[in-house]
C-alpha positions as CSV (number, residue, x, y, z in Angstrom):
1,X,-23.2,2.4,132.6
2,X,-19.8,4.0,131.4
3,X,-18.9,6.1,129.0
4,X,-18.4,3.6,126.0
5,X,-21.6,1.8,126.7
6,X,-24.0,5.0,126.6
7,X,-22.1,5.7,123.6
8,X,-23.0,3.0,121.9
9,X,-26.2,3.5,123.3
10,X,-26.3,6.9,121.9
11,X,-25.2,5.9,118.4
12,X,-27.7,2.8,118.1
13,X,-30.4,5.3,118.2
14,X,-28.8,7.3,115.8
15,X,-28.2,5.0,112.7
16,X,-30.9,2.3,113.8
17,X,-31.4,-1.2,113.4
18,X,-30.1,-2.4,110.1
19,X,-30.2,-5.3,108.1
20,X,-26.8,-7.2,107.1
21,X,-27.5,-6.1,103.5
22,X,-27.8,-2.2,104.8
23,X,-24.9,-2.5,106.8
24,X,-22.9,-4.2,103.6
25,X,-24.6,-1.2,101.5
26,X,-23.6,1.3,104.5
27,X,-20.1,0.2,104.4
28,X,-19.7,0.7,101.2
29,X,-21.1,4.3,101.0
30,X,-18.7,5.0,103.7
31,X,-15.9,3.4,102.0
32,X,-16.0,5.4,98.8
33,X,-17.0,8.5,101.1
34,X,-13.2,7.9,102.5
35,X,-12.2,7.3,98.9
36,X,-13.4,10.6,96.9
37,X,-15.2,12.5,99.7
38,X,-17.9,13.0,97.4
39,X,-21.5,11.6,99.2
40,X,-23.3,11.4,95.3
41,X,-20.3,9.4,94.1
42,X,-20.6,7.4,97.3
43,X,-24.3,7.1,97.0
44,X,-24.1,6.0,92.9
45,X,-21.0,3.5,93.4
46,X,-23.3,1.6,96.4
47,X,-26.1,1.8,94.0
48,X,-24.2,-0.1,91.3
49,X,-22.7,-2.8,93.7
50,X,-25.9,-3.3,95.9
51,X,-29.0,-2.5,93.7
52,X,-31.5,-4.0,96.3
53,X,-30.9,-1.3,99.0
54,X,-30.1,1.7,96.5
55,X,-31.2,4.9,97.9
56,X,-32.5,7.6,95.8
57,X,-30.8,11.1,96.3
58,X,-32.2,14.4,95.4
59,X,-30.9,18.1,95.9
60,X,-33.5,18.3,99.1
61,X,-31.9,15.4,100.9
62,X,-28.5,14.8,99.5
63,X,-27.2,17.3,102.8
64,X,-29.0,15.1,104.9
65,X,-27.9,12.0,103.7
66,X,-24.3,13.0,103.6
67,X,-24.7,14.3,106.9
68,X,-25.7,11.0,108.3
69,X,-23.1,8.9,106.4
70,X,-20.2,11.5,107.7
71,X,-22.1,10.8,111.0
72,X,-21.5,6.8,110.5
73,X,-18.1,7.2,109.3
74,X,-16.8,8.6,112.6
75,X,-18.6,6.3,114.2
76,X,-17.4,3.2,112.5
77,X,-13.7,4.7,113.0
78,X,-14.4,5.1,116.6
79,X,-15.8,1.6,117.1
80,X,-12.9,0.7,115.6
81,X,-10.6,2.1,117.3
82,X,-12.2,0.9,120.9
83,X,-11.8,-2.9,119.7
84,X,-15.3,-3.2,119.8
């Protein structure tokens, strides 16, 4: 196995299997995440464009949701980047 494989390997684990709808709903967190840098703003303007997959953020998860969304960001960037 090399290097990109295990990392993909790696990373599945991490985010999970997801639906087309929560990738769609994903991408857009990210995208606004990119835009303002803010993960509640993400979080609300996902909320409004995909209702069915909204997530509900509080002040005991919102680090750990941002956390994982900075975590996918990178990682989408990186796929990218490798063509894959």
């Amino acid at each position: 196995m090399d290097l990109l494989d295990a990392y993909l390997n790696r990373s599945g684990e991490i985010v999970g299997e997801r639906t087309a709808a929560e990738q769609r709903y994903d991408a857009e967190v990210v995208k606004w995440l990119k835009k303002t840098g803010k993960i509640r703003k993400a979080i609300r303007k996902a909320n409004e464009k995909y209702p069915g997959e909204a997530l509900k953020v509080s002040d005991e998860n919102v680090d750990e949701v941002a956390e994982h969304y900075r975590y996918l960001m990178q990682h989408m960037e990186i796929v990218r980047a490798m063509g894959q």
